[in-house]
N, C-alpha and C positions, 0 to 999 in steps of 0.2 A: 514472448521473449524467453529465450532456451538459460536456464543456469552456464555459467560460464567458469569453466575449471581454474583457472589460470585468476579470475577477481576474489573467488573462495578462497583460493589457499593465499594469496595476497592479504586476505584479512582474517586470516586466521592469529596471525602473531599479535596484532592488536586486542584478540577477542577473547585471548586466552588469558592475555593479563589484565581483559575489566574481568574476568570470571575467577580469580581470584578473592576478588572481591564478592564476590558470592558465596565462595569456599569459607573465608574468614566469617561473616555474616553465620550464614550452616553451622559452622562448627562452633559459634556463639551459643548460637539459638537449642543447637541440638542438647548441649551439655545445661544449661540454662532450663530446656523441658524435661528433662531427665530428672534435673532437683525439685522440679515444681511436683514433676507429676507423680513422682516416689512421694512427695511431701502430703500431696492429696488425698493420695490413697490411702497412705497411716491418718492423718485425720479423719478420715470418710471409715475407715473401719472402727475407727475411737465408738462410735454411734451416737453422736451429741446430736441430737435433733433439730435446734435451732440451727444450730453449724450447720449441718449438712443439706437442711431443708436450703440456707442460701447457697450453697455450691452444688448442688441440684441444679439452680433456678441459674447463676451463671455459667454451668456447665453445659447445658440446655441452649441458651442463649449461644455460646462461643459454637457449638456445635452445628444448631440449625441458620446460621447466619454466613453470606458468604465472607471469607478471609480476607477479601478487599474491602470490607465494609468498614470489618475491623480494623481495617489498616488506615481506613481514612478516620475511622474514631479519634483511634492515638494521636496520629501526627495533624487535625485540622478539630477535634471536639475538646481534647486538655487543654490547648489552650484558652478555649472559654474559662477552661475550671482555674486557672491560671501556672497552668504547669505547661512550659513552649520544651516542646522535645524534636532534638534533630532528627535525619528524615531517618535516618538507619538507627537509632535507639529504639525511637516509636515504632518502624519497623522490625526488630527483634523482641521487642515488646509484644505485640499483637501477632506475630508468630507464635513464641512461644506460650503463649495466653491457649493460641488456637489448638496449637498438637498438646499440649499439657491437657488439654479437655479428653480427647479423643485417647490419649497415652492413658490416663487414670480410669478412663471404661475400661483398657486391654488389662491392665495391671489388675482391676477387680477381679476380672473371673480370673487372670491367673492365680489371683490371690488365694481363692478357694479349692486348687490344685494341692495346696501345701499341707501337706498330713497333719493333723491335730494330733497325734501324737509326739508329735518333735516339739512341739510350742508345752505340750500338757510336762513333757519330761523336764523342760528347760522353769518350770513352773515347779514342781517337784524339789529340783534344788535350789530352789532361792531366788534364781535372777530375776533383775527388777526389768521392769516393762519394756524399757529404755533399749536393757540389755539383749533384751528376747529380740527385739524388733531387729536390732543394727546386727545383732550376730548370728541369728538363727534365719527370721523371717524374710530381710527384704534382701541377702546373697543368694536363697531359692529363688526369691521374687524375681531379679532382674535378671539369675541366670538363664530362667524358663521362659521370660522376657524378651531373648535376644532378635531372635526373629522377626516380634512386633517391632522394637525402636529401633531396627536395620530399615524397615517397612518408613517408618513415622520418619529416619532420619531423609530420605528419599523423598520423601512429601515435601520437609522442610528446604531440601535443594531449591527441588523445583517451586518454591512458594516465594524464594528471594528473586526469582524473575518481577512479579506481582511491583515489586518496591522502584522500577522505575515509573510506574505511577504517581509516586511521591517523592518524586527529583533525583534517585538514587542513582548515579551514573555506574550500575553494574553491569553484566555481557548484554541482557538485552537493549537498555539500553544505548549503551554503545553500536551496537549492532543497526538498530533504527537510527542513530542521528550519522552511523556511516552509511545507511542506504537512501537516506534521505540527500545526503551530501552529493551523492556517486548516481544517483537513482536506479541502482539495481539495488532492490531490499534486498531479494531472493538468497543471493549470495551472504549476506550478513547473517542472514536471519536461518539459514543454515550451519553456518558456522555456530552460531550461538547455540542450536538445537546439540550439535556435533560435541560442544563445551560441557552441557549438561549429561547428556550421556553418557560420559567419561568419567564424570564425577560422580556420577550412581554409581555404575561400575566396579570402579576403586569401591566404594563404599562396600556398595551389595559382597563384593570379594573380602573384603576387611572383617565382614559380618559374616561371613562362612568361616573363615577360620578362627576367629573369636567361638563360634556356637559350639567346631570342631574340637575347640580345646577345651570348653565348657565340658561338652559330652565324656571326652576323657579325663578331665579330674583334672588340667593342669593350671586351672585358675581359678 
């Protein structure tokens, strides 16, 4: 059975507006592992041993574990624990649990990019820790960064596909319960392909001129 031009582009306007719903979801998630995994990284450099021996051991975990696994933790294991989370919380949850792991390994070694001299100088005159960190250290951090969470935000796209697994009616889903309706997937399920590429895109392009203006000093 040959793809059919004319069924594609018929279900593209439906597919575009479940993949908004993806986009919202992304753009939760991405700004969400941003704070978590900035927030890791100044803990994990503090050197508290106890601390970091356990975000070692869940960082490890979220890393060597597939993202659907953790997806079914959230939204089908907390409720044991008696916390019932809808299917897109738990899913933005267990997302950014998983890029917040893999974000804080990129942020460490950039961390050690950053001249000991600027920190020793900022030490020199008085600033307290607080201050080193938010004004010195972590606007190097996440400028030298940029490339990695352009990287990490494109994981995150394509990872809210994942969440129709756990009832989320976003593009793929849509997608499958229109080829199921129509019995040509093919066609849906390219369009939804065609949805995500678009939104790396914009991204990947958003994150070249963001790095572009990094590079020149005008942010």
């Amino acid at each position: 059975m040959k793809p059919d031009l004319a069924i594609f582009l018929d279900a593209l306007p439906r597919l575009v507006e479940a993949s908004l719903i993806n986009l919202r979801i992304a753009a939760i998630t991405c700004l969400l592992t941003l704070v978590v995994g900035a927030g890791v990284t100044v803990i994990r450099a503090q050197k508290w041993r106890l601390v970091n021996a356990v975000l070692e051991l869940l960082i490890s975990f979220l890393r060597g574990t597939p993202l659907l696994i953790q997806i079914f933790l959230f939204y089908y294991g907390l409720p044991i624990l008696g916390l019932r989370l809808d299917p897109v919380t738990a899913g933005v949850l267990a997302i950014t649990c998983n890029t917040s792991a893999f974000l804080t390994e990129s942020l460490r070694g950039t961390l050690l990019t950053i001249e000991e001299g600027h920190v020793e100088a900022a030490v020199a005159i008085g600033l307290p820790p607080h201050r080193i960190w938010t004004a010195i250290v972590l606007p190097q951090l996440l400028r030298r960064a940029v490339p990695v969470m352009v990287n990490e935000g494109t994981v995150i796209v394509k990872s809210t596909a994942l969440l129709s697994m756990i009832t989320v009616v976003e593009v793929l889903r849509t997608a499958q319960q229109m080829g199921a309706a129509s019995f040509r997937p093919i066609e849906p399920i390219l369009g939804a392909a065609l949805c995500f590429i678009v939104i790396n895109l914009g991204l990947m392009a958003i994150g070249a001129v963001v790095e572009r203006r990094f590079v020149r000093g005008r942010i």
